[in-house]
C-alpha angles and dihedrals in degrees: 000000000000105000136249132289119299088256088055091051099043090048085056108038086057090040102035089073090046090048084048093047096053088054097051091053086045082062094041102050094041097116094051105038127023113297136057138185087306094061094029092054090056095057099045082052088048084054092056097043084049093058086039086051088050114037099032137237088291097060092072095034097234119198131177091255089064113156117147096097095044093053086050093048093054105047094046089062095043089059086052092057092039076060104049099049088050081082095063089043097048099060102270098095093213137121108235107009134162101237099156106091107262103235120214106323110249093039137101102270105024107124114063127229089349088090093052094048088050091054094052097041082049093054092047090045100057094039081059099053096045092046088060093052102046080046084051089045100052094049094061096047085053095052094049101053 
């Protein structure tokens, strides 16, 4: 796949880190407006298969070993986990606790642990989309040669 025309590129490259950043304060604000790391993860992937769909394969050099994403998308959820068992190791005794103090509700970091869990379920979600579709995306570069 070699990419699009030089209108459609220069269109993406200036839209796909704004795409990114509004994903990243979807993730962010998850706890405070409707959204969270689930919602936030599909639109930081929807940044990167923008720029795929753009550029072209070739742009990220894919190749079938590819294992960034895979590596990102383990360890997010073993920090998760790593979180929610902090709940059991810090004196509550409960899975999935929010043992952080909670702040003063409406601001930034008010909710405990629940920000922390959105970054890291962001960030697996959006390793796991983008691991389909460069899965997607192989194959049919397989299929085609």
């Amino acid at each position: 796949m070699k990419g699009m025309t030089l209108i459609v590129k220069e269109t993406t490259r200036l839209l796909a880190g704004l795409i990114f950043l509004y994903g990243i304060y979807i993730i962010i604000h998850g706890h405070l407006t409707p959204g969270g790391g689930f919602a936030g993860g599909v639109v930081v992937a929807g940044s990167f298969i923008l720029l795929i769909l753009a550029y072209g394969s070739d742009y990220m050099h894919l190749t079938r070993e590819e294992t960034g994403t895979t590596i990102t998308e383990n360890l997010a959820i073993l920090i998760a986990l790593l979180i929610a068992l902090g709940g059991m190791a810090f004196g509550v005794k409960i899975f999935f606790s929010n043992w952080l103090p909670r702040g003063t509700v409406g601001e930034l970091v008010s909710a405990g642990v629940i920000p922390l869990y959105n970054i890291f379920i962001g960030m697996e979600v959006a390793a796991s989309i983008l691991t389909i579709f460069l899965a997607l995306l192989i194959f049919k570069e397989e299929l085609t040669k």
